[in-house]
C-alpha positions, 0 to 999 in steps of 0.5 A, a space after each residue: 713364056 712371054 706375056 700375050 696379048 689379045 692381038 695374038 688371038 686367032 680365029 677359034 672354032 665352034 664352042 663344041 669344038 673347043 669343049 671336046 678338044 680341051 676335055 680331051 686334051 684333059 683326060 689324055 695327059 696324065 702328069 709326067 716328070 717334065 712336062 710343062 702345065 700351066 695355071 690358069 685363074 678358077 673363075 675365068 676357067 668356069 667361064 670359059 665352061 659354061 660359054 662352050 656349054 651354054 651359049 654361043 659366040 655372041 652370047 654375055 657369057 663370053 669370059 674374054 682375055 685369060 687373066 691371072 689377075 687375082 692369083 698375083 699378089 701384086 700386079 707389079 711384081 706377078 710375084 704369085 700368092 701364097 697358099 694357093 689351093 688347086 681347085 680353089 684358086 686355079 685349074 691346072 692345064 697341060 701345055 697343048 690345051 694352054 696353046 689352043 685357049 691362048 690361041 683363041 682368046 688371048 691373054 691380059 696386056 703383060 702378064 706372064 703365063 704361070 708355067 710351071 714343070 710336074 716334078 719327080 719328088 721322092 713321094 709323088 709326082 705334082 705339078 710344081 706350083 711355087 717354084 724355088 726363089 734363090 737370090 743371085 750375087 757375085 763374091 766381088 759384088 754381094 751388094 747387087 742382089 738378083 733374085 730368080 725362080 727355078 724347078 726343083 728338077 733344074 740342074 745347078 749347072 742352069 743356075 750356074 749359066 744364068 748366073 753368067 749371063 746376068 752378071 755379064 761374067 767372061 765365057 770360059 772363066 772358071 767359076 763355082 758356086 756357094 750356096 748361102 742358108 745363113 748369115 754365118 753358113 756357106 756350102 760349095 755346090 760341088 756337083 753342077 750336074 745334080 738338081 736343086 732338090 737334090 742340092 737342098 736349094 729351097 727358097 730365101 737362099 742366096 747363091 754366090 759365084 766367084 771366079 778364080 784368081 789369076 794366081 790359082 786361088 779363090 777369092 774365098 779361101 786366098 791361102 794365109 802368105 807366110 814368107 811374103 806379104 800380100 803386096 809382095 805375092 801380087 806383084 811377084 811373076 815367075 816361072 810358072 811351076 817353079 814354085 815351093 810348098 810350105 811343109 806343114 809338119 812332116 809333110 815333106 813327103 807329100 810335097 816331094 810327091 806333089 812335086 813329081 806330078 805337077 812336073 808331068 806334062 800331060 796331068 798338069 795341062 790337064 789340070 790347067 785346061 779346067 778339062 777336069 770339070 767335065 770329068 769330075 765323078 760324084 757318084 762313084 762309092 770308090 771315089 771322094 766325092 770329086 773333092 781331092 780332085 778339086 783340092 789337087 786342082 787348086 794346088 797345082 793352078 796354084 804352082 803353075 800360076 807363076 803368083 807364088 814363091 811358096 804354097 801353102 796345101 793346107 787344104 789338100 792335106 786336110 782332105 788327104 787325111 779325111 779320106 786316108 786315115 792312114 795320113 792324119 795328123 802330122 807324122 813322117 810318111 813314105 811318098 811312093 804310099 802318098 802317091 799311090 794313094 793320089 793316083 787312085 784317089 784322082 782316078 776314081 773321081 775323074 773316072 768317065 765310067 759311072 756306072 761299073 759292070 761286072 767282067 768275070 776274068 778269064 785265063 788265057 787256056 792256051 790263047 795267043 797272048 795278043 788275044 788275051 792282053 787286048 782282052 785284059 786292057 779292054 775289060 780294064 776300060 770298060 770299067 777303068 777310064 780316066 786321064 790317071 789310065 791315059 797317061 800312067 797305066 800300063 800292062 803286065 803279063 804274069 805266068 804261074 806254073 804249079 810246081 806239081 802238075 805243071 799248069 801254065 796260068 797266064 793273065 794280063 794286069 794294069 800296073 800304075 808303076 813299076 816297084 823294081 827291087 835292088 840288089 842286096 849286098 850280102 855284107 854290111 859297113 859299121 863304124 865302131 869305137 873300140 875301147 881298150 883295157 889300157 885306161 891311158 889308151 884313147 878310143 880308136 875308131 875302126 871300120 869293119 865289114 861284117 855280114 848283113 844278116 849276121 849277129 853281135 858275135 860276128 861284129 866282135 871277131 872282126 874287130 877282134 882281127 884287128 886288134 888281136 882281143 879274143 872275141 869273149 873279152 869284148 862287149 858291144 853297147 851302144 851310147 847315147 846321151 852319155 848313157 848306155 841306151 843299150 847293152 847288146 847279147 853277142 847272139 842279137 841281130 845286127 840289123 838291131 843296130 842302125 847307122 847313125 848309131 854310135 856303138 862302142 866296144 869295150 875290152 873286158 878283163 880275162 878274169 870276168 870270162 868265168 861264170 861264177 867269177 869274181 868279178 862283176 862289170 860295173 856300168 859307170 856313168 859321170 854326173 855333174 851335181 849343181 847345187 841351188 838353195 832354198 832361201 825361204 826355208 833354208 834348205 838346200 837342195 841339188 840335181 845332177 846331169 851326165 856327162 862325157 862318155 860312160 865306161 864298163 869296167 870288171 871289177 873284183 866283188 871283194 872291192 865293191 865298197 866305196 874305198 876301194 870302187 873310188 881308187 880303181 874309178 880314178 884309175 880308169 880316169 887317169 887319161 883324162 882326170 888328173 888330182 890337185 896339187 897339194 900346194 894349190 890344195 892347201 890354199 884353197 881348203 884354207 878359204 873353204 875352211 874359213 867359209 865353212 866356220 864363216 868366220 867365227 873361232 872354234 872356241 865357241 864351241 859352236 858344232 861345224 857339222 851343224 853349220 851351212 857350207 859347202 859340204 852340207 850342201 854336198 850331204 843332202 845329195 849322197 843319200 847318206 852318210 859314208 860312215 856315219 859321220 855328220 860333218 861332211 862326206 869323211 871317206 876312210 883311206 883304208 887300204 881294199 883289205 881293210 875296208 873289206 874287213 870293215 864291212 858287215 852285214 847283208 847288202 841291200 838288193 837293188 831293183 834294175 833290169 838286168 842282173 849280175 853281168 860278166 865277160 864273155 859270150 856263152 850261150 848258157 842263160 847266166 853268161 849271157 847278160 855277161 854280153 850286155 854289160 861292159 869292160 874293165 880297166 882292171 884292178 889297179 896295183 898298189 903302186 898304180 894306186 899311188 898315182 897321187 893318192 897314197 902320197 898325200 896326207 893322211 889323217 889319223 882315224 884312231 887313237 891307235 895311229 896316234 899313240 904311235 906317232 903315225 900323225 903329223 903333231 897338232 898344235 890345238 883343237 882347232 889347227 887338227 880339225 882344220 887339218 882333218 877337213 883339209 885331208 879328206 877335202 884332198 882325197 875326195 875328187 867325187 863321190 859314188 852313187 848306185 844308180 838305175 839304168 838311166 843314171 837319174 835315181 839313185 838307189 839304195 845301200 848295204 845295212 852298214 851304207 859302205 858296201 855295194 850290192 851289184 847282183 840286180 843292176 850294176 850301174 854305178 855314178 861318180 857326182 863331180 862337184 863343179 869346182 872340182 870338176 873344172 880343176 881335174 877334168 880335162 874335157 878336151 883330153 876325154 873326148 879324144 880319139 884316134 882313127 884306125 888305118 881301117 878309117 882310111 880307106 875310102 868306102 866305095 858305094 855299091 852302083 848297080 844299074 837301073 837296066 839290072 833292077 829292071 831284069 830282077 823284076 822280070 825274074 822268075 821267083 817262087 810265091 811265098 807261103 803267106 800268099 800261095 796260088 790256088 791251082 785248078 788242076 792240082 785243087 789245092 794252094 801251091 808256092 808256084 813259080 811266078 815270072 813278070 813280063 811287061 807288056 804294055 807300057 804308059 805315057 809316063 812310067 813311074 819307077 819305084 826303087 824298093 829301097 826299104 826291105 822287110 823281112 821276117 828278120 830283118 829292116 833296112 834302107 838300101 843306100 846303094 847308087 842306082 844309076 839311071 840315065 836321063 836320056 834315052 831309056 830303052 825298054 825295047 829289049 823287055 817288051 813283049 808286044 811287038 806291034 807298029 811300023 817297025 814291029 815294036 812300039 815307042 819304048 824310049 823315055 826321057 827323065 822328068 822328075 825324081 823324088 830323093 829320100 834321105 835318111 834311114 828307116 825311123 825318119 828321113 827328108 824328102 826333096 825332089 828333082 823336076 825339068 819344068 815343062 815350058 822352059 826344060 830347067 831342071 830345079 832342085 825342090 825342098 820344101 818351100 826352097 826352090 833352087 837351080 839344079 845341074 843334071 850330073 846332080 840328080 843321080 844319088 844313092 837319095 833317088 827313090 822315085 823315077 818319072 819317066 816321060 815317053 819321047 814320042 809324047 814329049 813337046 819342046 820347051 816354049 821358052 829359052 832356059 834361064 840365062 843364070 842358073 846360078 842363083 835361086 829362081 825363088 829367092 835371087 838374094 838368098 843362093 844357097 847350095 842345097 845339100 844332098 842329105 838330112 842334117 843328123 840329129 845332134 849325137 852323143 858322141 862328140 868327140 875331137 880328132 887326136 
């Protein structure tokens, strides 16, 4: 209240007068949230007593003017001392008798009346002496420092008005304030609506307002600029909307998302409009505390301010997470569950409803159904009100009747968006490679079709169809990395095996059928050893690396040593694997040689197995000695009944994960590992084995041989061991080493280190040395492969209609026993017949193709072409309300935004189509890449979400389309033709065509 001075005094009446009417006045008023009292100085109270008790109008107690004078702690100021005490000090005064004593006496020239307001605090109710002092600024301008007094009972949004007027700010800007405790420590004051008690606003605080940017953000959280520099940001006009978001690690599903809604009219210009302010809910336990509605709107003002190639929503993911732990953190995510999520979340902070009443639901009992779904959509209102039910949610009629007793339960529910399935094709595509028992015969890639839910075993007869190799002679495994990640059994599903898998099939011998056969299929894997020394400690060590394809080969048990394994190992190789010339051998074992002795005479009698070289190098890699033998990796050519008759002793037991696998697909426990493993090349005949093998030299290895004159004449010590190095260099292209699964460690040998125990785990590695590698292995020849006519056939990709998807929603289907309906007739839980009707349909209806199908048997991503139209979509024929001029309602829609899904079930990418609402472009959205997008385009076995905008809503474009919609809208100088799909990861196979 102003200050008022004597000239505002009125004639009073009589001092008794005054004396009852302010004693009155005193005893009559009762202290009452809200009210105003006022302060008046102690001593100029006890004045004024005694002058209407004792004296008269012209008597020396006459107290004058009010004057506060000594409750002030400086009259320059007013500002009032501290630690006043009532009583003491002052008398507090209700406002109508502060009114009457101002009226007949008047006030001291400039001071202001002490009003204060009687609080509601949580343990009394008090006059508020020493209001709550908070210093005013700017975010621009923190210099210019204003300080102000309020109750504790004023709401922050007067704060936020003062504030405005003080600093001249322009009506309607879009402001919010920071409430500043320290130096360091700032906090939004979300809620306007509250008071300063409840905020914890206390005095020596500083309040801060900022007003929004023109390009969306705020000056306190101006979003880091990634691509472009700041300059380049406040310079940059574009089409408002056209503007990418930065994926922050797997977030493309939310921006796809985020996309399709900033592309929906009606959301948008709300958002725009700032008309969520009003709207924003603190209050309500299923909301968040308005806090993603906020974050959503600084996305969207963001994106829509026409500032920005790229935004970045930090901010709105870290909130997504705080409420939904479901989005923590950075993995892939499905964008109809983040969207449902965001309508929900947006809804119940924008909810008008504060407070939700209880309505007890009601079944139709025979009602009309007009009666019943107004019922439904009114109680759904009366708790349920926001721009999310405005523009998204319609209705749906479901009926339930009881299989037993025949009852009809017929309800109406709200929908937000309509999950439509697909048709599911009851057959399957696979692309395998089938490699034959022919080891000079390349792989031969083959389509097939095979049925969905099948099993391995079905796979296997239509491959075997076409390549007339029964069905027990096949295995199915499949490759990756140049391992075998997994062997399968023939009774395994084939949903087990996904697309992107590359699965080869292996033709298995005849003989490996039988159970207790005598042979063992063996998993081979090739390596590649790299040698490195140590060169402070002299010791030399190596390591190995897989390459090229593995092959699954049966071999006889009697020939598991190293001799024999090596012959039919060079056998299966012989496409691609080819032994040196002998005449290039011998050059090459004569620098080696001089390398291995370095140089020094073997007359000195200097040990060469002691000494460094390259075979040395080779020993510390084997594991052990092959026979015992310490000058390098000697292999004795001895023929497989020999090396059969060498061996002694019990074999090492091998620890692996699977056990001794065999051809075939019995169902017995034993046989069935034999579909885990792989195929055979055979066994080699001896003149298969010559193939430059048994033509080459051979050392003699006994006294025997040479008394018999079996060996080449020696001329001295020296020239036989340069010969005996130089034939078992020729006969060694690599070495053989039983490995674990993986191919990475290598495992123990039998007792006499020769033979090989494959009862446990029948992996098995051949180690090429680099050199030899390079000499004898022909890459190009080994990662060839030739395509079967099945290849040639273009696959024709399943098209349904969207019409079809919709009719299969509205199907009668039966309840499935996880979730029975309870019948009140029958008094128990019945697998009901259930059939959807829609009723009612939104604004904007979102279609969601239930592309994703889980079963108790089975996961799969339906890739099938839905076929939706962009124009026009018609739901006159599915509805059931009929009302309107015409007697039915508005059920034409036009598409304005799709969310596509490449990829399978374990990952995948996100993009999105959306027609810009001011200009009707359509633009194609990946990430922070934002292109010109054509409508023949849109339609892709990728669309997975629908926005569809109703016609009788939708408002011409305000601006003329882009006149080049040829090159990028965001980035003119980098055009690039977005692709319809997901880069595939790099695979193993990476084979040429022949």
């Amino acid at each position: 209240m102003a200050a008022t001075t004597s000239a505002a005094v009125t004639e009073s009446p009589g001092l008794e007068t005054q004396r009852k009417e302010i004693e009155s006045l005193l005893q009559e008023h009762e202290l009452c949230a809200g009210d105003t009292w006022y302060l008046v100085e102690r001593r100029w109270y006890e004045q004024w007593k005694e002058y209407v008790v004792t004296g008269d109008q012209n008597s020396s107690s006459f107290p004058g003017q009010i004057d506060n004078t000594e409750l002030f702690e400086e009259l320059d100021s007013y500002h009032l001392k501290e630690r006043l005490v009532e009583n003491e000090d002052f008398v507090l005064i209700p406002a109508e008798a502060w009114c009457n004593l101002l009226a007949w006496y008047g006030m001291v020239d400039d001071q202001p009346a002490l009003e204060r307001k009687v609080v509601d605090l949580p343990s009394t109710v008090k006059v508020e002496v020493y209001p709550v002092e908070i210093f005013l600024c700017l975010h621009s301008n923190m210099e210019n420092v204003v300080t102000a007094q309020f109750s504790r009972v004023d709401h922050i949004h007067t704060i936020q008005k003062v504030m405005m007027k003080q600093f001249d700010v322009v009506e309607g800007a879009e402001t919010r304030l920071w409430m500043k405790s320290s130096d360091t420590c700032c906090e939004r004051l979300r809620n306007v609506h509250v008071n300063v008690l409840d905020s914890s606003l206390s005095s020596g605080m500083t309040v801060i307002m900022e007003m929004r940017n023109e390009d969306g953000t705020w000056p306190s959280s101006r979003p880091q600029i990634i691509r472009n520099s700041v300059e380049e940001q406040e310079s940059y006009r574009g089409q408002p909307g056209v503007c990418g978001l930065t994926n922050l690690g797997n977030t493309c599903f939310m921006n796809s998302a985020l996309q399709c809604l900033s592309n929906t009219p009606p959301l948008t210009e709300y958002f725009l409009q700032s008309a969520y302010l009003e709207e924003l809910n603190f209050t309500n336990p299923l909301g968040m505390k308005g806090e993603i509605a906020e974050a959503y709107a600084d996305v969207i003002k963001q994106m829509w301010s026409g500032r920005h190639y790229s935004v970045v929503p930090r901010l709105f993911k870290t909130k997504v997470g705080h409420f939904a732990s479901q989005f923590l953190g950075y993995q892939q995510h499905d964008s109809q569950e983040l969207l449902s999520f965001l309508l929900d979340g947006l809804h119940e902070d924008l909810n008008r409803v504060k407070n939700k009443e209880y309505i007890e639901l009601r079944d139709a009992d025979g009602r009309p159904d007009q009666e019943v779904a107004e019922e439904a959509w009114h109680n759904h209102r009366r708790r349920n009100n926001s721009v999310i039910v405005d523009t998204f949610h319609g209705l749906f009629k479901s009926t339930l009747v009881c299989p037993e007793c025949r009852k009809v339960s017929v309800t109406f529910d709200p929908f937000c968006y309509l999950s439509v399935p697909l048709p599911v094709s009851k057959d399957r595509v696979m692309e395998v490679f089938f490699v034959s028992l022919d080891p000079v015969a390349k792989p031969v890639q083959h389509r097939l079709v095979v049925p969905k839910a099948g099993k391995v075993f079905d796979l296997c007869s239509a491959l075997s169809e076409m390549t007339d190799v029964s069905v027990n002679q096949m295995v199915v495994a499949d490759v990756f990395n140049h391992r075998f990640y997994k062997i399968y059994h023939a009774d395994e599903s084939l949903s087990c095996i996904l697309d992107r898998d590359d699965i080869f099939v292996y033709e298995l011998s005849s003989g490996s059928v039988e159970e207790e056969g005598d042979e063992v299929v063996l998993a081979l894997y090739l390596r590649e050893r790299s040698h490195y020394r140590d060169s402070g400690s002299g010791s030399s060590s190596c390591g190995t690396s897989l390459f090229g394809h593995p092959l699954l080969m049966a071999v006889p048990r009697v020939q598991c040593s190293r001799n024999a394994l090596y012959h039919l190992f060079l056998q299966r190789l012989a496409r691609y694997v080819r032994p040196p010339d002998p005449s290039e051998e011998d050059e090459d074992d004569e620098e080696l040689y001089k390398i291995q002795t370095n140089g020094v005479s073997d007359d000195d009698g200097e040990d060469n197995g002691m000494r460094p070289g390259p075979f040395k190098r080779d020993d510390c890699c084997d594991g052990g000695q092959w026979d015992g033998q310490a000058d390098g990796p000697a292999v004795t050519q001895t023929q497989p009944e020999q090396a059969q008759t060498q061996e002694s002793g019990k074999p090492a037991q091998a620890e692996g994960a699977i056990g001794e696998v065999r051809a075939g697909c019995s169902t017995k426990d034993s046989a069935s590992a034999s579909c885990s493993a792989g195929a055979s090349a055979g066994v080699p005949t001896n003149s298969q084995q010559g193939a430059g093998l048994q033509q080459q030299q051979q050392p003699c290895e006994t006294e025997e041989e040479e008394e018999k004159g079996e060996c080449p004449p020696q001329t001295n010590e020296g020239q036989a061991k340069r010969k005996g190095y130089q034939a078992r260099r020729r006969k060694l292209l690599f070495s053989i080493h039983a490995v674990n699964s993986n191919g990475t460690t290598e495992r123990g040998m039998g007792e006499d280190g020769s033979a090989f125990s494959f009862s446990s785990q029948p992996y098995v590695a051949i180690d090429w040395d680099p050199d030899m590698k390079k000499k004898c292995y022909n890459e190009n020849e080994a990662e060839k492969y030739v395509k079967h006519q099945s290849m040639e056939v273009p696959h024709q990709q399943t098209t349904v209609q969207l019409q079809e998807c919709i009719e299969l929603f509205t199907t009668v289907e039966i309840l499935e026993e996880e979730n029975p309906w309870y019948c009140p007739i029958c008094k128990k839980h019945q697998l009901a017949t259930k059939k959807l009707d829609l009723w009612s349909l939104p604004e904007v209806l979102i279609i969601h193709l239930k592309r994703f199908s889980y079963t108790k048997y089975s996961r799969e991503k339906l890739d099938i072409i839905v076929d939706f139209p962009l124009r026009h979509l018609d739901f006159s024929g599915c509805l059931l309300r009929k009302t309107g001029t015409n007697g039915e309602p508005p059920s034409r829609y036009d598409l304005i935004a799709v969310s596509n899904h490449y990829g399978g079930l374990r990952d995948g990418h996100y993009t999105s189509y959306a027609r810009n609402k001011d200009n009707g472009q359509w633009y194609y959205f990946d990430d922070n890449k934002v292109t010109y997008a054509r409508e023949e385009q849109i339609v892709t076995n990728a669309a997975y979400l629908l926005f569809y905008h109703r016609q009788d809503k939708i408002r011409q474009p305000t601006l003329p389309p882009p006149s080049d919609s040829s090159s990028s809208p965001t980035q003119p100088a980098n055009v690039t033709s977005h692709k319809h799909g997901m880069e595939r990861a790099t695979s193993c196979v990476n084979m040429e065509t022949d």
